[in-house]
N, C-alpha and C positions, 0 to 999 in steps of 0.2 A: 262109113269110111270117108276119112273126107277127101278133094280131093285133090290133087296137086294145084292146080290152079287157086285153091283156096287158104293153100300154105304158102306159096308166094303173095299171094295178094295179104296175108296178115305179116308176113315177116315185113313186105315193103310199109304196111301201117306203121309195123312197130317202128322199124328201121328211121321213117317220117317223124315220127311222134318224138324218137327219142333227140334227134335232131333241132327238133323245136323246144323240148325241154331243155337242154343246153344252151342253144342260143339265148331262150327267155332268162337262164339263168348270168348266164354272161352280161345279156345287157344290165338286168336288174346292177348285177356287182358293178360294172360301170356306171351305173347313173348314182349309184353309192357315191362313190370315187368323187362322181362331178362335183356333187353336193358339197364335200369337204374341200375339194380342191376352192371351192367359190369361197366356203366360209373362212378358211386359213388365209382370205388376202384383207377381210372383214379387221377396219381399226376399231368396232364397237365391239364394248364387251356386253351389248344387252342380247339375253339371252330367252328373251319374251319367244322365241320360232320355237317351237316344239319339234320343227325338223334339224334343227341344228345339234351336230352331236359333242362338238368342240368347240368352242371358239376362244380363241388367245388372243393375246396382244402383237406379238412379232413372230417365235416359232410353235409350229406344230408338230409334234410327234405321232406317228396311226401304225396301228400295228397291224399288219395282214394277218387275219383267222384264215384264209383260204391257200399261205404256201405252210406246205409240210415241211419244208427244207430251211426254215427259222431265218426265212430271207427278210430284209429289214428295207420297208417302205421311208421313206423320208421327203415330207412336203416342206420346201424350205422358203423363208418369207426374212430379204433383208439381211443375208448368206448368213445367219448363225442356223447350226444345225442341233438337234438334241438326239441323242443315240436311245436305239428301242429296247427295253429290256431284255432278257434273257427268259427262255424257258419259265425260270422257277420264279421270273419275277413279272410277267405277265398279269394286265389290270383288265379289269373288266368296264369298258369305257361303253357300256348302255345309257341312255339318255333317259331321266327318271322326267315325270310325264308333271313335275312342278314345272313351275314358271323359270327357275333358274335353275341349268345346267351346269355341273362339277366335273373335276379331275380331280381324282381320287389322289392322295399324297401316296409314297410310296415309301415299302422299307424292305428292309434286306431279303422278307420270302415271306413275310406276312401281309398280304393285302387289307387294306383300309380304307374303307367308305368314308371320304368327308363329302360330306352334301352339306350343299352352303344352305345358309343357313338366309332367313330370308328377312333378315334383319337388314336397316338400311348402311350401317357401318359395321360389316363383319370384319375380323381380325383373325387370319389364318393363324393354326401355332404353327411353331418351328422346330424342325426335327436338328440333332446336334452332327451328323454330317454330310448325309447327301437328300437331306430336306428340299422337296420343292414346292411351289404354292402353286396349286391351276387350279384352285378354286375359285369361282365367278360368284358373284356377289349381285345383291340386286341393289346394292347402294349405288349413292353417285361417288363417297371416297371408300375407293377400297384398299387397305394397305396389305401387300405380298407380304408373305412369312419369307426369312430370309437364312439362308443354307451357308455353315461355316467353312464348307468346302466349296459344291457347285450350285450358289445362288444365283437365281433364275429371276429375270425381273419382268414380269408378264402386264408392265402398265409402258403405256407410251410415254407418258406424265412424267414416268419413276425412270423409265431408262433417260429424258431427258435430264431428270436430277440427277442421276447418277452420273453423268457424263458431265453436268455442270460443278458435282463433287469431285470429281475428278481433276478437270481443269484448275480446282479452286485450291487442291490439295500440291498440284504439281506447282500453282503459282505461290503458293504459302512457303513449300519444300524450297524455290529457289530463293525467298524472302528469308527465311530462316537461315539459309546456307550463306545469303550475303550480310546479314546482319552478325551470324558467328563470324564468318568474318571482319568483320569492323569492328567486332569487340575483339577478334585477336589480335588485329592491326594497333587497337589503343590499349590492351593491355601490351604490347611489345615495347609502344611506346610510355608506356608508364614504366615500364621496367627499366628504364634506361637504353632501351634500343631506340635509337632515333636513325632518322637518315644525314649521312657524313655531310661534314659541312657548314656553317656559319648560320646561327639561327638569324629570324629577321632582324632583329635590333642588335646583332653582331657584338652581342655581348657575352655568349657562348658557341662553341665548336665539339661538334662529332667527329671521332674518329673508331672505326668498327663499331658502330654503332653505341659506342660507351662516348660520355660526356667527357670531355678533358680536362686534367688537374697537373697544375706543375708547370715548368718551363716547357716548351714544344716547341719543334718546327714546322710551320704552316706558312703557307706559300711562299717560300725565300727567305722566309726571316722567322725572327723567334717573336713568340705571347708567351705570360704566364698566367697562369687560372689557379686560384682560389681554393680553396676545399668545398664551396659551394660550388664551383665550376664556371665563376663569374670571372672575368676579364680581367684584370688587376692592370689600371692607369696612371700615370704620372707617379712614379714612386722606387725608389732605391728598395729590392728586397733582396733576401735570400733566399736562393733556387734549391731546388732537393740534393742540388751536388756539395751545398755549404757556400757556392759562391755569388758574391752579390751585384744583379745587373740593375742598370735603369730601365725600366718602361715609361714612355711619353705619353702625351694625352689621346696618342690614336690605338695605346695599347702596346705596341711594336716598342720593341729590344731599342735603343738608341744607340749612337756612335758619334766619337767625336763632340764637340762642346756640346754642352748643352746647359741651358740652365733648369735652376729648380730652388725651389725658396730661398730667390734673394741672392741668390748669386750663379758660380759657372763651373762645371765637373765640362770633364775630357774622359772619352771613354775607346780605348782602344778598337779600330774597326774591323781587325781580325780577330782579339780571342774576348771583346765587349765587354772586357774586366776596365775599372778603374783605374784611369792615370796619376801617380804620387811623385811629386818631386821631380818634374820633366818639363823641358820647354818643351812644347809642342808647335807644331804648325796645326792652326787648325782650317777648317771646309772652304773657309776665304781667303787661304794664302796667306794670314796672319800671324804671330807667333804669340804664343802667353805661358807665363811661364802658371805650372799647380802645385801646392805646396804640400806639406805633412797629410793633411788629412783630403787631399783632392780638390781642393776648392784653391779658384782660381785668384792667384796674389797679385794683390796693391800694395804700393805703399813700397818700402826698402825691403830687401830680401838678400840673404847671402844665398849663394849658390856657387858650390866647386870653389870655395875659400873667399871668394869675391862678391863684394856688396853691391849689386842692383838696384835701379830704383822704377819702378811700375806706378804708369797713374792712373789713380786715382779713379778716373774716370771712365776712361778706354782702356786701361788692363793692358795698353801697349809699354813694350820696357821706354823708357829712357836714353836719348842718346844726345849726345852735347847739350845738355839743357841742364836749365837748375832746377831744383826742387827744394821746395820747402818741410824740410825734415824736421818733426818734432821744434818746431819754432828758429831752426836754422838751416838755412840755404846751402842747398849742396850742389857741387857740379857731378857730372856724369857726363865720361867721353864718347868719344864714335864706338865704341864698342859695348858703351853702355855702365862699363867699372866706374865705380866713386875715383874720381880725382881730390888730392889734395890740393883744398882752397879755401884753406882756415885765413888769407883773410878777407874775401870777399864774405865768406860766411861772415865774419865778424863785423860787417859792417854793412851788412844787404837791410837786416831789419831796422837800424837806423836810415838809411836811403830811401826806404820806400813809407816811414814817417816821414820826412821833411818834404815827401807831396800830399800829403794831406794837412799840412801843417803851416806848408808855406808856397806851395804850387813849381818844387823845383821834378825835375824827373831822374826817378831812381837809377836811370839806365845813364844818365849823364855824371849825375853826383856820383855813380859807382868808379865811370871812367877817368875824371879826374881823380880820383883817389889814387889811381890806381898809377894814371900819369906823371901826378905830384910826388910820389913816394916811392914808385916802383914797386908798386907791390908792396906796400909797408916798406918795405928794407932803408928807405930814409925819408923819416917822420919824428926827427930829434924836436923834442916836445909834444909827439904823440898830434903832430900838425900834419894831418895828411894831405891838405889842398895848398899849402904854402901861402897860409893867408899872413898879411905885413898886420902890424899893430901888438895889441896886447888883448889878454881874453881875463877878465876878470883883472885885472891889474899885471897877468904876467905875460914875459914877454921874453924873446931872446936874441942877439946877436948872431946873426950868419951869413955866412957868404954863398952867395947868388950870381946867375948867371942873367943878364938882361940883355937884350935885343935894341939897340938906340939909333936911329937913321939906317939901319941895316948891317951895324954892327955888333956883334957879340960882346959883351963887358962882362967881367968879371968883380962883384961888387959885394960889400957887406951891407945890410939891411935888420932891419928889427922883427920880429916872427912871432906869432903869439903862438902862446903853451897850453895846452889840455890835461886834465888830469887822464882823461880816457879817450881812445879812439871813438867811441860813439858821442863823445860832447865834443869831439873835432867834426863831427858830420853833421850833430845837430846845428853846429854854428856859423857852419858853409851855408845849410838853408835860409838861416837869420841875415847872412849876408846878402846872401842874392836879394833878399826880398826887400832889407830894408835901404838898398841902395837904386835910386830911382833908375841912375839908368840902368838896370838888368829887368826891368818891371815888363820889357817887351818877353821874356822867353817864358815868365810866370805862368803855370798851366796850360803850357805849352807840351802836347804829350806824343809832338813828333820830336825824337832824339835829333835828325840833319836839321832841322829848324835851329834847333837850341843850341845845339853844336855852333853852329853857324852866326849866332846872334852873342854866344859867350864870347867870339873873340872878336865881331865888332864892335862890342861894349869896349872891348879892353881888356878884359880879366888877365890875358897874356901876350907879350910881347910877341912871341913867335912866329912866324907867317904860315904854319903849318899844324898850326893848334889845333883848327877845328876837324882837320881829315886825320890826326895822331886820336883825339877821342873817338872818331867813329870807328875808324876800324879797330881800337878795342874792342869798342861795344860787338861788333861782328866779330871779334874772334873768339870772344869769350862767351856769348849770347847772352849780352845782357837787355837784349830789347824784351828778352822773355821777364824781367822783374817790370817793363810795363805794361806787359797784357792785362786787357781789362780795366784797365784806370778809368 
């Protein structure tokens, strides 16, 4: 019988023993722990330690065999985490006693041993969705098998590539994104979308983005454009309303004169239609008159029943002056109307032969004509200077008025006879010239000169002869037949 003292002395052995059993067992499970805890921060993947039972590149995943309650250990390295299986999906992660150490790939509840293989470039395969590669390799390139859902990148090497694909994807995606846009930018503008507004060489204009054709208004004033959308310059057309404007050489609508091949158009500067048959004032304060078809008149012109005469050269009308109409001299009063003066007319182109002919001046020979006869109205033998003698043998008796010591006489005299008024003028020049003393006023083509030398020669008694031809000449204007001599 044994005997108390012998039964507490073996319960307290046991009691001891079992204590010690535990704790050996504890530490053992801890110094597990440590081992993996050391290898899980390991960036090698040489797997030559035959105490190493994992080793990865970044994370670890360890499944505790020791909790019953399916609690899930997780060693984390570089914060990605990877989740522990399930029950039914549980791997058997013992360390096979070759040189290189595996993780088994895993599938839906069938476990699979890939043990690498100890080839120096093994090539894991690849499962089609939740494939992972932890198999370790004893080459130096090892390439991951890669998961179409949750692919795992177990190289330092590959996650740095992958993050350099990454970057290289995101900078390609915003390359792509702005070169689609610059091709929709120039297809916009190929379609006729432009931006509003005058291209460089201001030879077309945007407006909503469509090209412009037709007449327009753009900035204050009018362009027309082309059906190529080109500018249309210097040119009388027809606008899409039927009606026809000028545009000038900057493009722009015109107003008021203007010229254009060779002569001058007027163009109204409120509705910029063409002026017909209108004296206008034009931009200078000037007046012209524009005929039938727009274009500005020279030359005689009726207008409101009454004959006009415009010259020639400035397009100004006419006013007290002569004009050389169709080979005969006309006057034109202050208001511009043709005056009756059939006979200066009739004897102006003789007048202004006998100074090329014999050096007398048309503006003087006009005035005695005009003195001697009155205007024609007394020139009995078509003698309009009152010359004494005979003209080709004929001649005529008549009474005459002369001036002698300061008196008036009243006398008859001999008179020569013309068949023609122009052969009475051509014969006055013949006279002056070939009578020496007149030889001082010969091409003499100031009229007070000549004036002034005709009646110290003698030509007329009068004492008032030479201020009676000048102010003819000034009232008539005939200094205008010596311009230009």
């Amino acid at each position: 019988m044994k005997s108390k003292d012998n039964v507490k002395t073996r319960f307290k052995l046991y009691k001891a023993g079992k204590m010690w059993l535990i704790a050996g067992t504890t530490f053992l499970a801890l110094a597990g722990l440590g081992s993996v805890a050391v290898h899980a921060d390991s960036n090698n993947l040489n797997t030559q330690s035959a105490q190493s039972t994992v080793a990865t590149n970044q994370d670890v995943k360890v499944e505790s065999t020791q909790s019953q309650d399916n609690n899930v250990v997780t060693v984390q390295n570089n914060d990605v985490t990877t989740p522990a299986q399930s029950d039914s999906n549980k791997q058997d992660n013992s360390a096979t006693d070759s040189k290189n150490a595996t993780i088994p790939a895993q599938t839906d509840s069938n476990k699979q041993d890939n043990s690498a293989a100890e080839n120096k470039d093994a090539t894991p395969a690849q499962s089609d969705s939740n494939k992972q590669d932890n198999s370790a390799t004893d080459g130096k390139d090892a390439t991951p098998a890669q998961s179409d859902s949750n692919k795992q990148d177990n190289s330092a090497t590959d996650n740095k590539n992958a993050a350099d694909q990454a970057n290289s994807t995101s900078v390609n995606s915003d390359t792509t994104s702005n070169t689609n846009a610059n091709n929709q930018k120039v297809a916009l503008l190929a379609a006729d979308n432009q931006p509003d507004g005058w291209n460089t060489d201001h030879t077309q204009s945007t407006q909503g983005g469509q090209l412009l054709t037709g007449v327009l208004n753009i900035d204050g004033t009018y362009y027309d454009f082309d059906e190529n959308h080109n500018i249309i310059k210097n040119i009388y057309v027809q606008s899409q309303w039927g009606l026809w404007y000028m545009f000038g050489n900057d493009g722009r609508i015109v107003t008021k004169v203007t010229p254009w091949v060779g002569t001058y158009y007027y163009f109204d500067p409120e509705t910029y239609l063409r002026v017909d048959n209108s004296y206008v004032q034009s931009q200078w304060g000037l007046w012209y008159l524009f005929g039938d078809n727009g274009q500005i008149v020279k030359g005689l012109h009726e207008l409101n029943g009454k004959q006009y005469f415009f010259d020639s050269n400035t397009y100004l009308m006419v006013k007290e002056h002569w004009a050389n109409i169709g080979n005969e001299w006309r006057y034109f009063d202050g208001n511009g109307q043709l005056t009756s003066t059939d006979f200066v007319t009739s004897i102006a182109n003789g007048a202004m032969q006998t100074w090329y002919e014999y050096g007398v001046l048309p503006s003087v020979s006009i005035a005695q004509a005009i003195c001697e006869s009155n205007w024609g109205t007394a020139a009995p033998g078509n003698n309009l200077f009152g010359i004494k003698g005979s003209y080709n043998g004929q001649s005529q008796l008549l009474w005459t008025w002369e001036v002698y010591n300061g008196q008036s006489v009243h006398i008859k005299d001999w008179f020569r006879v013309y068949p023609t008024v122009n052969e009475s003028v051509n014969d006055h020049g013949s006279f002056l010239y070939e009578n020496s003393r007149y030889n001082n006023l010969l091409w003499d083509n100031n009229y007070y000169s000549v004036c002034n030398k005709l009646h110290q020669d003698g030509y007329a008694t009068a004492p008032t002869y030479a201020n009676t031809l000048i102010n003819i000449i000034h009232a008539s204007g005939l200094d205008q037949f010596d311009e230009g001599l």
